[in-house]
C-alpha positions in Angstrom: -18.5 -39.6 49.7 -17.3 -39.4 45.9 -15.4 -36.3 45.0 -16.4 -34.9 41.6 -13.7 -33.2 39.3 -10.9 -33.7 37.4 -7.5 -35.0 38.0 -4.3 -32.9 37.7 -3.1 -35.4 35.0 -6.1 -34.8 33.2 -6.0 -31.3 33.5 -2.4 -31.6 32.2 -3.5 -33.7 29.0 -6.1 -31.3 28.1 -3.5 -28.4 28.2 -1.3 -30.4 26.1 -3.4 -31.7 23.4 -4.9 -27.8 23.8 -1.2 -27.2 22.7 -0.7 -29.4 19.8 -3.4 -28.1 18.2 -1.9 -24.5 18.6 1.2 -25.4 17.6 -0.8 -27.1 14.1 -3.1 -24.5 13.5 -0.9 -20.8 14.1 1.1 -21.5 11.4 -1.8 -21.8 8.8 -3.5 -19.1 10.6 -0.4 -16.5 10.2 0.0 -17.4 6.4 -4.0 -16.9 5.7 -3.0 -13.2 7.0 -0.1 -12.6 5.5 -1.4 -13.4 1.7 -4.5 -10.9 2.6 -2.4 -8.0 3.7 -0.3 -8.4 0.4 -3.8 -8.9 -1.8 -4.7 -5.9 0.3 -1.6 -3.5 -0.9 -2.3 -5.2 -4.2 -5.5 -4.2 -4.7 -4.5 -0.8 -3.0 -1.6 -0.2 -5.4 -4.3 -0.8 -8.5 -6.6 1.7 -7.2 -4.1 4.4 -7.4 -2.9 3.4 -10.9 -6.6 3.7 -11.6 -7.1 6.8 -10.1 -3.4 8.1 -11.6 -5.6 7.2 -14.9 -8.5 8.9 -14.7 -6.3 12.1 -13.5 -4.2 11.7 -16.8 -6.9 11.0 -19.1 -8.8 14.3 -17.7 -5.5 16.6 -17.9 -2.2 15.5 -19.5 -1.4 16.1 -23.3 1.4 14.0 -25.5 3.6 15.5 -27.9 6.6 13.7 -29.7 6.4 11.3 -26.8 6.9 13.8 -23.7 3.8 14.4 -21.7 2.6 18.0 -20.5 0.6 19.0 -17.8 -0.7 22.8 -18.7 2.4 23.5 -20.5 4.8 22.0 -18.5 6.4 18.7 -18.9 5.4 16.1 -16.1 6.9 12.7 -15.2 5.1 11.9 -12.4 1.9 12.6 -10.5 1.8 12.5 -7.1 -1.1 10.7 -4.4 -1.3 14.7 -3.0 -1.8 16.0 -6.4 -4.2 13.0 -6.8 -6.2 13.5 -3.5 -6.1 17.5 -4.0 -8.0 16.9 -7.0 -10.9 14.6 -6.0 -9.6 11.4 -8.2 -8.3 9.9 -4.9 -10.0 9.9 -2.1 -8.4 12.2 0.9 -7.7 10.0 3.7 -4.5 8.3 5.2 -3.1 5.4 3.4 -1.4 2.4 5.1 0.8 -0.3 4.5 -1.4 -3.1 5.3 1.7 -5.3 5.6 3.7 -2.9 8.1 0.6 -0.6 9.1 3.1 2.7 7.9 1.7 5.5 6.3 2.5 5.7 3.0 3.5 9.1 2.2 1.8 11.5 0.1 4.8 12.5 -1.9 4.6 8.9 -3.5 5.1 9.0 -7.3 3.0 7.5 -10.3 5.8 7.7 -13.3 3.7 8.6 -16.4 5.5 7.6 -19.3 4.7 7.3 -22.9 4.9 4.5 -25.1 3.4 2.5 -27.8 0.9 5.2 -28.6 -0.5 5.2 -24.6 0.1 6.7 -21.1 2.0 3.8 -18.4 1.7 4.3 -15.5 3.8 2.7 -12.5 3.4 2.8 -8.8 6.4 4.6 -6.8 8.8 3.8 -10.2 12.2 5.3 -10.3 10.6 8.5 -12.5 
C-alpha cells in the first residue's frame, strides 16, 4: 500500500520559498501605498485651493494690496467657512497618510501679489 501526501520537508520548503517571496514582494507592496496616500493628500490639498478659489473669486475685493471680505479685511478662509458656503463639499476630511481628521479650522492664507489672489494650504497667515 503507497501512502499519498507530502513530506514534512516538503511541506517546510514550500513555507520557505512561501517566505522569500514575502519578504521580496512587502517591501514593494508598502511603497506602492505609501506614494498613493501622499498623491492622495496631494490631490486633496489642490482641491481645497480650488475651492478656496472659486470662494475668493465669488466674494473678496483688493484694495492697495489688502484683501476685504464685506468690509472687513480677511487673511485667511477657512475649510468651515468653505463647506458653510457650498464651495466645499460638507463631509469629514482625512489624512490619508495618518487617517486623522483634518480639522475644520484649517486655514487657506489669501494674499495678494503680482496683481492676483495666492492662495496656500494651512500657511502661517
Amino acid at each position: 500500500m503507497k501512502n499519498k501526501g507530502f513530506t514534512l520537508i516538503e511541506l517546510l520548503a514550500v513555507i520557505v520559498i512561501l517566505g522569500i517571496i514575502l519578504l521580496v514582494v512587502m517591501p514593494s507592496v508598502t511603497g506602492i501605498l505609501n506614494r498613493s496616500q501622499n498623491r492622495l493628500n496631494d490631490e486633496q490639498k489642490e482641491a481645497i485651493l480650488n475651492a478656496a478659489r472659486q470662494w475668493g473669486t465669488s466674494n473678496l475685493l483688493e484694495d492697495n494690496g489688502k484683501i476685504y471680505l464685506d468690509g472687513v479685511e480677511k487673511k485667511y478662509v477657512t475649510l468651515d467657512e468653505l463647506q458653510t458656503s457650498g464651495f466645499l463639499e460638507d463631509k469629514k476630511i482625512q489624512n490619508m497618510t495618518d487617517r486623522g481628521e483634518i480639522s475644520k479650522n484649517t486655514k487657506i492664507c489669501i494674499s495678494y501679489k503680482d496683481y492676483q489672489f495666492v492662495y496656500e494650504y494651512d500657511g502661517a497667515c
